[in-house]
C-alpha positions as CSV (number, residue, x, y, z in Angstrom):
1,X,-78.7,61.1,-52.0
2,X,-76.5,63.3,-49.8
3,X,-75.0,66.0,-51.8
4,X,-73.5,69.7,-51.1
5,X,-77.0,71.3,-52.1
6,X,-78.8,69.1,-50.0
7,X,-77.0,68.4,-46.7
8,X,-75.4,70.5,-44.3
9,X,-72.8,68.9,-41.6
10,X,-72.3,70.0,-37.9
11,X,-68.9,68.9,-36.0
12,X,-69.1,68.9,-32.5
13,X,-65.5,68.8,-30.8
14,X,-64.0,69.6,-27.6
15,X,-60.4,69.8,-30.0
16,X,-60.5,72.2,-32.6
17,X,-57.6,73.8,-34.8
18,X,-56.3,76.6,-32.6
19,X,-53.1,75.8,-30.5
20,X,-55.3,76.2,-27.6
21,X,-57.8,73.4,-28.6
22,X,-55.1,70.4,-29.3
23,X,-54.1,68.2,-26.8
24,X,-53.8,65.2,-29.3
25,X,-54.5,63.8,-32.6
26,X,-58.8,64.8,-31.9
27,X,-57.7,68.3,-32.9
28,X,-56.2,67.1,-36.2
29,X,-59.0,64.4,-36.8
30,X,-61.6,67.5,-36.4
31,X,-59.9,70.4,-38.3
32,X,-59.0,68.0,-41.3
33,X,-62.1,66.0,-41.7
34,X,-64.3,69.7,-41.5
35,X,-61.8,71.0,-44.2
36,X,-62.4,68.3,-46.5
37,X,-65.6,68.3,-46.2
38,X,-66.0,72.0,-46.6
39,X,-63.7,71.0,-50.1
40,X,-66.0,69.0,-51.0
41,X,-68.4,71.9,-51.0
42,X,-70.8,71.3,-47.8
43,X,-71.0,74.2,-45.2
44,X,-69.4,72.6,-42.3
45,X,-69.8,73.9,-38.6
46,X,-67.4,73.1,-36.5
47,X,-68.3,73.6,-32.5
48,X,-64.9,73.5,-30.2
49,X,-63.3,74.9,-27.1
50,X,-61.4,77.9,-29.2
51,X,-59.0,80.1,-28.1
52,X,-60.2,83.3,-26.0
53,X,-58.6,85.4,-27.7
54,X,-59.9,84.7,-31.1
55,X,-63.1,85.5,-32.8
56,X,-65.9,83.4,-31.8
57,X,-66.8,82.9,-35.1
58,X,-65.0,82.7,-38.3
59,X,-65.5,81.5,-42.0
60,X,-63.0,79.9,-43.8
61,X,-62.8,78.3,-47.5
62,X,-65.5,80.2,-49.5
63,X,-67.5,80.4,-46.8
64,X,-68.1,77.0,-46.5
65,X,-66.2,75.8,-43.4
66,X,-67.2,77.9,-40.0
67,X,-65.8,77.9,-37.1
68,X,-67.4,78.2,-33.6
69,X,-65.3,78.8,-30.6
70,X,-67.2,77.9,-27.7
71,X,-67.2,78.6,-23.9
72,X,-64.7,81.2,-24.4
73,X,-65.9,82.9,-21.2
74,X,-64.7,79.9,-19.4
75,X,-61.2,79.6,-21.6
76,X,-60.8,83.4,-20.6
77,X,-59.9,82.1,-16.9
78,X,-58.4,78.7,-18.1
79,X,-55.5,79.5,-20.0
80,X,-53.6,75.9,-20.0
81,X,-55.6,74.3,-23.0
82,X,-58.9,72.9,-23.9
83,X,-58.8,70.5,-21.0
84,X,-58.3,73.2,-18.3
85,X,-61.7,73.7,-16.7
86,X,-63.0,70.7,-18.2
87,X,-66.1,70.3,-16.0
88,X,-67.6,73.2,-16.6
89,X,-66.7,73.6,-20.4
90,X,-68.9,70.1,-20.4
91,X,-71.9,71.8,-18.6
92,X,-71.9,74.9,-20.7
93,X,-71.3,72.6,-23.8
94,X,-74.1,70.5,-23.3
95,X,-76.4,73.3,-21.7
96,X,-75.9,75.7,-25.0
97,X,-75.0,74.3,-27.9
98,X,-78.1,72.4,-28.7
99,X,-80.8,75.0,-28.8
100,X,-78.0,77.7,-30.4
101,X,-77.8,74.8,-33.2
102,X,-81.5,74.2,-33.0
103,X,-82.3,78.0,-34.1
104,X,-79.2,78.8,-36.1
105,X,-78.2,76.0,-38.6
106,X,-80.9,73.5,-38.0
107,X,-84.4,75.1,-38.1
108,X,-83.1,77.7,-41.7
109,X,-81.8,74.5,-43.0
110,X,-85.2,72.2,-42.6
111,X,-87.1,74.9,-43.9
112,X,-85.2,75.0,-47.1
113,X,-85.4,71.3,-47.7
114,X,-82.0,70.4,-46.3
115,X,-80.9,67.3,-44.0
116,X,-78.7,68.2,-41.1
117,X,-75.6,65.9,-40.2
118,X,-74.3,66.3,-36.6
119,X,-71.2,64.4,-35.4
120,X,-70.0,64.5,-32.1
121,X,-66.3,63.0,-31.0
122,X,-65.1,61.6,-28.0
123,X,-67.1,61.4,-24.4
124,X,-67.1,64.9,-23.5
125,X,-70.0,65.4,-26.1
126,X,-72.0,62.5,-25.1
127,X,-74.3,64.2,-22.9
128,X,-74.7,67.0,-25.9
129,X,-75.5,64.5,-28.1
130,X,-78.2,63.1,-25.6
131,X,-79.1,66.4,-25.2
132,X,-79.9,67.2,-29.1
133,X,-81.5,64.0,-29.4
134,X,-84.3,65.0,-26.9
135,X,-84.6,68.7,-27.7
136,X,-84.9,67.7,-31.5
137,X,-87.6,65.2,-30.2
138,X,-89.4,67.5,-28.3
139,X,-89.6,70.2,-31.3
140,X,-90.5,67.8,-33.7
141,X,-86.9,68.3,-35.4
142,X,-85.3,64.7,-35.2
143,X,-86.6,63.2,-38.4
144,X,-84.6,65.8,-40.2
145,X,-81.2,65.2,-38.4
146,X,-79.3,62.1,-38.6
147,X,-76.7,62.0,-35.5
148,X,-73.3,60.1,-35.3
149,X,-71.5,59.8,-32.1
150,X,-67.8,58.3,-32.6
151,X,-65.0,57.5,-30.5
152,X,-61.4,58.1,-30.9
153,X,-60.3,55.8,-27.8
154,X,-61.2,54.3,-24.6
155,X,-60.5,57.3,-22.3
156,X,-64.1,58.6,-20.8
157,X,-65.7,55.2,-21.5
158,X,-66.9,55.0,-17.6
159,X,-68.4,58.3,-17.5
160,X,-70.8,57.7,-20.9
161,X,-74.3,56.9,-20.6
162,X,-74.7,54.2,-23.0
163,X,-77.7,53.5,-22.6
164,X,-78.8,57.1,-23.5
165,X,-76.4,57.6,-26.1
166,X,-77.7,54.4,-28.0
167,X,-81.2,55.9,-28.4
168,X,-80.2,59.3,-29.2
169,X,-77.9,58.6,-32.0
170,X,-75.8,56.0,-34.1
171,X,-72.0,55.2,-32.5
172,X,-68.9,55.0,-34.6
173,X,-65.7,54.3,-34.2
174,X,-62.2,54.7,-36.1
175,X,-61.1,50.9,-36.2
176,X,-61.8,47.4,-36.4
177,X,-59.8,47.3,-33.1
178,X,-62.0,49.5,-31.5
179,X,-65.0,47.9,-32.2
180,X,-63.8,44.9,-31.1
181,X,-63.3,47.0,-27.6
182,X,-66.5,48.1,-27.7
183,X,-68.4,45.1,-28.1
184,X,-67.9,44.5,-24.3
185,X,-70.4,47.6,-23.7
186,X,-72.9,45.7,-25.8
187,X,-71.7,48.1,-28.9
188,X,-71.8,47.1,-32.4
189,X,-70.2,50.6,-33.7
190,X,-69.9,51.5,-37.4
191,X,-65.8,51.5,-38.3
192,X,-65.2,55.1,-39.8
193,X,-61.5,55.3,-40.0
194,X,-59.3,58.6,-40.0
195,X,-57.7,59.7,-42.8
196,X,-54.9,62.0,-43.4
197,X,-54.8,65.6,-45.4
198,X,-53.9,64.9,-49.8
199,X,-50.8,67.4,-48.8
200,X,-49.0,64.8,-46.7
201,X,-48.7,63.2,-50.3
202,X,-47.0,66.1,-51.9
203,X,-43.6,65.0,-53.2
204,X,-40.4,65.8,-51.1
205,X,-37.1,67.1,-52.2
206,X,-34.5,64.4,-52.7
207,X,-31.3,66.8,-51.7
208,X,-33.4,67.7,-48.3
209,X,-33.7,63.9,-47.6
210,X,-29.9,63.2,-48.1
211,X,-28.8,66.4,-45.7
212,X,-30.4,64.6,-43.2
213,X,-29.6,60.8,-44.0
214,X,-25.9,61.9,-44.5
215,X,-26.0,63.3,-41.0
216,X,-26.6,59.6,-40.0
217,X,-25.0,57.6,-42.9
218,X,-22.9,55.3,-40.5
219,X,-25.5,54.6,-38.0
220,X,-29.1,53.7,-37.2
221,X,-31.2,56.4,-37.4
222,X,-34.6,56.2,-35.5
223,X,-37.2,58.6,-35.4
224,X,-40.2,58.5,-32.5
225,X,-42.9,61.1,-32.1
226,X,-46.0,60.7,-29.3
227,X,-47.3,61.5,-26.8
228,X,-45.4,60.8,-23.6
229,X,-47.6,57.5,-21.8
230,X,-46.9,54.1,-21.4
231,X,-49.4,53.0,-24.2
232,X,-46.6,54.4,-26.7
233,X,-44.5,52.3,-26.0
234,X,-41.5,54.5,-25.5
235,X,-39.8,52.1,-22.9
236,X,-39.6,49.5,-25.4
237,X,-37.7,52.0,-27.4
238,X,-35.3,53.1,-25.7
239,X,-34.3,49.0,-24.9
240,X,-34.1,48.6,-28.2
241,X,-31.8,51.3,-28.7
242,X,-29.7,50.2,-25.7
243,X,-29.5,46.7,-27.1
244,X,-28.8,47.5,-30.5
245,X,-25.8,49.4,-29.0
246,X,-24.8,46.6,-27.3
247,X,-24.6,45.0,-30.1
248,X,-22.3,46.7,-31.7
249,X,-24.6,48.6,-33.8
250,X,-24.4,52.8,-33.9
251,X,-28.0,54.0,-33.0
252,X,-29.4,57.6,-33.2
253,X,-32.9,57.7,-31.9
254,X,-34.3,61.1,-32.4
255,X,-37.6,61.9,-30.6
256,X,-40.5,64.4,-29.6
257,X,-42.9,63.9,-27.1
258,X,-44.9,65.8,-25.0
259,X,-44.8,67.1,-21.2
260,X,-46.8,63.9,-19.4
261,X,-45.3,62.6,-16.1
262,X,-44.4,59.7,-18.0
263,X,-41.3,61.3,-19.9
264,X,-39.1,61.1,-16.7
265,X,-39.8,57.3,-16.8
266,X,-38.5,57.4,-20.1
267,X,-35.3,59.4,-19.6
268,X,-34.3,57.2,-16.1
269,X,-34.4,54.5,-18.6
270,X,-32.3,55.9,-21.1
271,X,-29.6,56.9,-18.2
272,X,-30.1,53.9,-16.7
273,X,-28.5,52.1,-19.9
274,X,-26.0,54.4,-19.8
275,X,-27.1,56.0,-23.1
276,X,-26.1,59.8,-23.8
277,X,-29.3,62.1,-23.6
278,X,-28.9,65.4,-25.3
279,X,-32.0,68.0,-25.2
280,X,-32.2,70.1,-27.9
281,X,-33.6,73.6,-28.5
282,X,-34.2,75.3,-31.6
283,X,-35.4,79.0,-31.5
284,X,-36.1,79.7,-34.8
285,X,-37.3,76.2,-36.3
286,X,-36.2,76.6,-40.1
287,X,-34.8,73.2,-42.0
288,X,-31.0,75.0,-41.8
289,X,-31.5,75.4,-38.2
290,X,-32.5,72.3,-37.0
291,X,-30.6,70.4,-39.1
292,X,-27.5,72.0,-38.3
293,X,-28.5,71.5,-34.7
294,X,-28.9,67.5,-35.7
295,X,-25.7,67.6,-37.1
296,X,-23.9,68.7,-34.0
297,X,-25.7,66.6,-31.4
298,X,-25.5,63.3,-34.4
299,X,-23.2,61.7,-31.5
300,X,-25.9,61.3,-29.1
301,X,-27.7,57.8,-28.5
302,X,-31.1,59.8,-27.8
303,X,-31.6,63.7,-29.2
304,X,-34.8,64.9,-27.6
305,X,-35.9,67.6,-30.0
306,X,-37.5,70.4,-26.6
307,X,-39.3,72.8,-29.8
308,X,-42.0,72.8,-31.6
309,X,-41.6,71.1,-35.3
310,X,-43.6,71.8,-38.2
311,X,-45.5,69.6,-39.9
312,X,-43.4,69.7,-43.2
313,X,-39.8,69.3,-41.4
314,X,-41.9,66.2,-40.1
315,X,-42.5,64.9,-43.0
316,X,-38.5,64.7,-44.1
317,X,-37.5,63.3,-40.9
318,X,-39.8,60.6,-41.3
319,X,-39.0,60.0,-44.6
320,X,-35.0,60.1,-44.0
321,X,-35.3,58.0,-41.0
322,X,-34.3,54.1,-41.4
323,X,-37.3,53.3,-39.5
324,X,-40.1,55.8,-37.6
325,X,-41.3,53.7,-34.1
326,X,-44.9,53.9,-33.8
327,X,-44.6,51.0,-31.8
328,X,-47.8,51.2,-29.5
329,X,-49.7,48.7,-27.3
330,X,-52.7,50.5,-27.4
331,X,-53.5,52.6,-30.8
332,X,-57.4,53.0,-31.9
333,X,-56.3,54.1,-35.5
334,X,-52.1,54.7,-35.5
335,X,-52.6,57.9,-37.1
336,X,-48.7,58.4,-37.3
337,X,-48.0,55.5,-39.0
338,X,-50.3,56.6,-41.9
339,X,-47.8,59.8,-42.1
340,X,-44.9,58.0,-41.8
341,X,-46.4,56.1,-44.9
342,X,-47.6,59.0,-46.7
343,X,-44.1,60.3,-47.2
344,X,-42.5,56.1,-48.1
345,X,-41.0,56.2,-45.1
346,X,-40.5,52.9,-43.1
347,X,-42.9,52.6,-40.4
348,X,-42.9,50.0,-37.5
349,X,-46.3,50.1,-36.0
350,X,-48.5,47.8,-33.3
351,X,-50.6,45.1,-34.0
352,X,-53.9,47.0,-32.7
353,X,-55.7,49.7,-34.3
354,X,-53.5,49.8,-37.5
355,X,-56.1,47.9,-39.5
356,X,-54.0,49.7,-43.2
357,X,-50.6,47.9,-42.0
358,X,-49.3,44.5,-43.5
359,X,-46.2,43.8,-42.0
360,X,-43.1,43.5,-44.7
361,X,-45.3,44.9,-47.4
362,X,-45.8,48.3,-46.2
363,X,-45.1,48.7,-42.8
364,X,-43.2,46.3,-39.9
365,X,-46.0,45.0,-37.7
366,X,-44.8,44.3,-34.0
367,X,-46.6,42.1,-32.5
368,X,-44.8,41.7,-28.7
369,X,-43.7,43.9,-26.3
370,X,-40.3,42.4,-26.9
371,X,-37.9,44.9,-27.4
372,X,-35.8,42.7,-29.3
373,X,-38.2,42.1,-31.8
374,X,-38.0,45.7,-32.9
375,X,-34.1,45.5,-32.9
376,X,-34.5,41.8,-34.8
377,X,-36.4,43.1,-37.3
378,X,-34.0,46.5,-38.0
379,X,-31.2,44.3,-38.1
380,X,-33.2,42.2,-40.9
381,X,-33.9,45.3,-43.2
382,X,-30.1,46.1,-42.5
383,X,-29.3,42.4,-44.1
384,X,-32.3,42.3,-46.7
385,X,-32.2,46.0,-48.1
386,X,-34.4,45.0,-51.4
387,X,-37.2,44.9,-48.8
388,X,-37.1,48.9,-48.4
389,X,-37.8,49.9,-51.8
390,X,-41.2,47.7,-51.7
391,X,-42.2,49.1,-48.7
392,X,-41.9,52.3,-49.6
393,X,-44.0,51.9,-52.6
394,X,-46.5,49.8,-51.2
395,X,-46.8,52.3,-47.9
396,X,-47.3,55.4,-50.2
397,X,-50.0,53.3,-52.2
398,X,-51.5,52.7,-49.1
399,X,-51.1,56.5,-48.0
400,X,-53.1,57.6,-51.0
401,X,-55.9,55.0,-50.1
402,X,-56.6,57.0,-46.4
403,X,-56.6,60.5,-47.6
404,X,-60.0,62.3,-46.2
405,X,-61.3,62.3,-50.0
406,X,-61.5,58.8,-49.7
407,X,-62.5,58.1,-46.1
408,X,-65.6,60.8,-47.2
409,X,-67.0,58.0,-49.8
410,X,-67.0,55.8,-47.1
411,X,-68.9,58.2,-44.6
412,X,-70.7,59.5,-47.1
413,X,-71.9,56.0,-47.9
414,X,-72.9,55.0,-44.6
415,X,-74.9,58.0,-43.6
416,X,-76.9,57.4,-46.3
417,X,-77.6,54.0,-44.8
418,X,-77.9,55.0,-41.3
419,X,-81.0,57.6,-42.6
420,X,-82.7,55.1,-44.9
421,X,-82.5,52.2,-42.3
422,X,-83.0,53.9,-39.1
423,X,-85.6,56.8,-40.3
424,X,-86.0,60.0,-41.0
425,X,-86.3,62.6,-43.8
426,X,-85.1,60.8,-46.8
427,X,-83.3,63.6,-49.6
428,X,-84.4,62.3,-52.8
């Protein structure tokens, strides 16, 4: 039975926790599922493309959580983010990592009895995973090693060896969605899902939630946060917005993406409708600040928020918001809509990776890319307000069934299976 005194887990990640190392949601999935499980009191290793300028190696959480920023040589002449120098990150990746692993965590840990868990993320690891597989092999290692390999999304998918992968490992993936994707490459993955951190529960205070819904009491107030590319659906937005205006209706759609080519598509759009586009920029981020700063653009049709936001301001937007649009086509998981949950807030998500939503229960499904089905359905909630209240319960019961304690049963459960069914050293 897999247990803290028996089993020791190794993350392998090109995303990690440093600002450096996050590009997208892959450096949240890592950080938080290592933390829990480090929690839960198994030493975690966590192997990612860390900031040169930190330690290579760091202990966190009674020693049980380790971090190990790799290929910090190369980072030291790539400062614009895990993904710059990407090439030769991979190489050194998948040249070093598995003997260092081999002779540091694996080999102490099979002498004392222990099984090894080593999950890998997303395709840059694939040929590291491949890699272990044989080298384990070849040292007579691999019965005390069970291997996961999972996938986040569909970006990489033409550069993986599947074949390879296959026989050096067992593939996962975060949604039922996704594995319906992956059938096409003659995959049958396991469905791990992602979860979100317990303090994303943590109550909020009331009088912060009114400042902000009293900015917007006369109007619509929309909040969207993403990633800049088409998949996000941030077109259909913005049309919604425009026709909501025209008709009649006061709209505030408040947003935050990123800096992809695709957030000058999004802007023409908004100009194109004739809707008023304010950036704004807040220097010093505190809750006074930026909500004063809301306050005094509230006349916009579209505030872009140009700064970074922390997570717990976050939270109270979502939560104040009439409805948070994590509207997208494609979404493995819809990790944002779990959020917007989390705090009772009203989220409209897509009808793909989502597998927690149930539209009118605890979330609006949208199931088009009809930008009048997202306007439709706010001006239905605006008709049918005895809706809201349910939803809000219902999404923060759903919340508490997706925090990482509880997505760790689930992979705790099925690594046990993977072990017994497919070999290896079985921990009594």
């Amino acid at each position: 039975m897999i247990q803290p005194d028996n089993t020791t887990f190794v993350v392998l990640s090109f995303e990690g926790p440093d600002v450096y190392s996050q590009a997208g949601g892959l450096g949240v999935r890592a950080t938080e599922l290592c933390r829990s499980l480090a929690e839960a009191g198994f030493d975690t290793h966590l192997f990612f493309i860390g900031d040169p300028r930190f330690p290579g190696e760091e202990s966190l959480y009674n020693d049980k959580f380790h971090l190990h920023r790799w290929c910090q040589w190369i980072s030291s002449h790539h400062p614009n983010g895990v993904y710059d120098g990407e090439e030769g990150k991979i190489r050194e990746y998948q040249t070093s990592i598995p003997m260092h692993v081999v002779e540091n965590i694996i080999r102490p840990n099979a002498y004392k009895g222990k099984r090894i868990v080593v999950m890998a993320e997303e395709w840059q690891t694939t040929s590291t995973v491949i890699n272990f597989h044989n080298t384990l092999k070849g040292l007579g290692l691999r019965n005390w090693v069970t291997i996961l390999w999972n996938a986040n999304n569909t970006y990489g998918f033409d550069k993986i060896d599947w074949w390879a992968l296959q026989e050096s490992c067992t593939v996962t993936t975060v949604s039922r969605y996704m594995k319906h994707i992956m059938w096409k490459e003659r995959l049958n993955p396991m469905v791990i899902p992602n979860g979100i951190p317990h303090r994303l529960l943590e109550p909020l205070d009331n009088g912060v939630v009114k400042r902000i819904q009293d900015i917007y009491k006369d109007q619509t107030f929309l909040v969207k946060v993403g990633r800049y590319t088409p998949d996000k659906r941030w077109i259909m937005a913005i049309d919604a917005v425009a026709y909501l205006k025209h008709l009649g209706q006061r709209v505030c759609l408040v947003m935050r993406g990123g800096m992809e080519a695709h957030r000058g598509d999004v802007l023409l759009r908004a100009r194109t409708h004739e809707l008023e586009v304010r950036q704004i920029k807040v220097a010093d981020p505190t809750f006074d600040n930026i909500i004063n700063t809301l306050r005094e653009n509230r006349d916009a049709d579209v505030v872009e928020m140009d700064f970074f936001i922390p997570e717990e301001f976050l939270r109270y937007l979502y939560r104040s918001a009439d409805s948070v649009l994590a509207n997208s086509g494609h979404e493995p998981f819809g990790l944002v809509g779990l959020e917007v949950m989390a705090t009772g807030g009203i989220p409209f998500v897509g009808a793909s990776g989502e597998d927690y939503a149930q539209s009118f229960q605890n979330s609006i499904c949208v199931e088009t890319d009809d930008f009048r089905e997202v306007a439709a359905y706010l001006l239905y909630l605006q008709d049918n307000p005895h809706f809201l209240d349910k939803i809000r319960e219902n999404a923060r019961h759903t919340a508490w069934m997706y925090t990482w304690e509880r997505v760790l049963e689930d992979l705790l459960g099925k690594i046990e299976f993977i072990t017994r069914i497919y070999g290896g050293k079985i921990i009594p």
